[in-house]
C-alpha positions as CSV (number, residue, x, y, z in Angstrom):
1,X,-8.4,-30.5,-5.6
2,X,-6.2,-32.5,-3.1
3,X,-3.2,-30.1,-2.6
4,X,-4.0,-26.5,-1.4
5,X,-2.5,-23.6,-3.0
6,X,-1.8,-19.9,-2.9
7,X,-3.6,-17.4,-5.3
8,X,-3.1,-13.5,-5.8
9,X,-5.5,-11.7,-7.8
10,X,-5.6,-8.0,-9.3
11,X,-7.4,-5.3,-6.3
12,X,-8.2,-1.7,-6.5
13,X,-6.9,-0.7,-3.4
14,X,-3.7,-1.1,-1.9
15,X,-1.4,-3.0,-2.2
16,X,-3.3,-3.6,-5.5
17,X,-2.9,-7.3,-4.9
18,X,-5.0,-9.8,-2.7
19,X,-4.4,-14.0,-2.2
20,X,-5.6,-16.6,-0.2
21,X,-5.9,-20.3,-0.7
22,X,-7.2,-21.6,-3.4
23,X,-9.1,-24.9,-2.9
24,X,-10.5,-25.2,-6.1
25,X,-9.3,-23.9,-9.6
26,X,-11.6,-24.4,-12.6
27,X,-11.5,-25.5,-15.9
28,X,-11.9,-22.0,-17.0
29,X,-8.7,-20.7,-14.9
30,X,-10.9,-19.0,-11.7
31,X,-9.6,-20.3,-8.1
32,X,-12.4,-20.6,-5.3
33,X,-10.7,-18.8,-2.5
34,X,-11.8,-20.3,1.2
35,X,-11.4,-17.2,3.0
36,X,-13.8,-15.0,0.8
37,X,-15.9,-17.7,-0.5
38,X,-15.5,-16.6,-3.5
39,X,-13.6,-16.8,-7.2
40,X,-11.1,-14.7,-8.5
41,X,-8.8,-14.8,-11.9
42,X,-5.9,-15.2,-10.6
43,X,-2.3,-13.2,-11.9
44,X,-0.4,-16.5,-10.0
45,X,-0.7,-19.6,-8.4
46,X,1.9,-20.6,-5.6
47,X,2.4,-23.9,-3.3
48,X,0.5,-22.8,-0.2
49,X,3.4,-21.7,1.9
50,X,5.3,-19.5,-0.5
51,X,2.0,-17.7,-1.3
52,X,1.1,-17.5,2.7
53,X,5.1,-16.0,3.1
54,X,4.5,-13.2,0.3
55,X,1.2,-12.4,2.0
56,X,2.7,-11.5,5.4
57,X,5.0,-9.5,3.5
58,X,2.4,-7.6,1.8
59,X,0.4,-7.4,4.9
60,X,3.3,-6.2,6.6
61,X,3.8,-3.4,3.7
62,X,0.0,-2.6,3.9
63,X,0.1,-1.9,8.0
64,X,3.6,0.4,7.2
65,X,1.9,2.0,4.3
66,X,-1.1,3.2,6.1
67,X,1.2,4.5,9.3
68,X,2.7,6.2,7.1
69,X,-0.1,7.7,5.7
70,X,-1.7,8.9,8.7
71,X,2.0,10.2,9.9
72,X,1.9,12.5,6.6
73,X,-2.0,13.7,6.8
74,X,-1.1,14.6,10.2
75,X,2.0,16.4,9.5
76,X,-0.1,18.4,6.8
77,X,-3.4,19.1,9.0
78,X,-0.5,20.7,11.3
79,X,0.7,23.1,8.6
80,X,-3.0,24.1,7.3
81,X,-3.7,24.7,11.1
82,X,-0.6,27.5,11.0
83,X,-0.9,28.8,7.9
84,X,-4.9,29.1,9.1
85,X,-4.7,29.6,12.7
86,X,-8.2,31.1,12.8
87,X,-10.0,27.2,11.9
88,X,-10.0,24.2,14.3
89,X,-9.3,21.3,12.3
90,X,-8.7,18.7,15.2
């Protein structure tokens, strides 16, 4: 494949979508992605820099998410810790 391109693909965790570039799609619609040396069904293909653009973003969502995350367990191992003052959970 002479161009590079962009590929996202269906994950489990979140934000339930991965990408990288995709050197090499197959005759049977799977892209080889460079970074995982691996292939993936893709859900779209982009030109390389739109694709890299969306995946700051999603990174960028994905670093938020989990600070937020940790914010909120904290906030609730801080109630459970008053409401049972008599275990150390920290």
């Amino acid at each position: 494949m002479k161009n590079k391109y962009f590929a996202f693909w269906r994950d489990s965790s979140f934000p339930y979508i991965l990408g990288g570039t995709a050197t090499e799609i197959e005759k049977d619609g799977m892209v080889y992605i460079e970074e995982f040396q691996e292939r993936f069904k893709p859900v779209i293909i982009l030109p390389l820099e739109q694709g890299k653009e969306i995946d700051k973003k999603l990174e960028q969502l994905t670093n938020e998410y989990h600070e937020a995350q940790k914010k909120l367990h904290n906030e609730y191992i801080a109630k459970i810790m008053d409401v049972a003052f008599f275990i150390k959970l920290k």
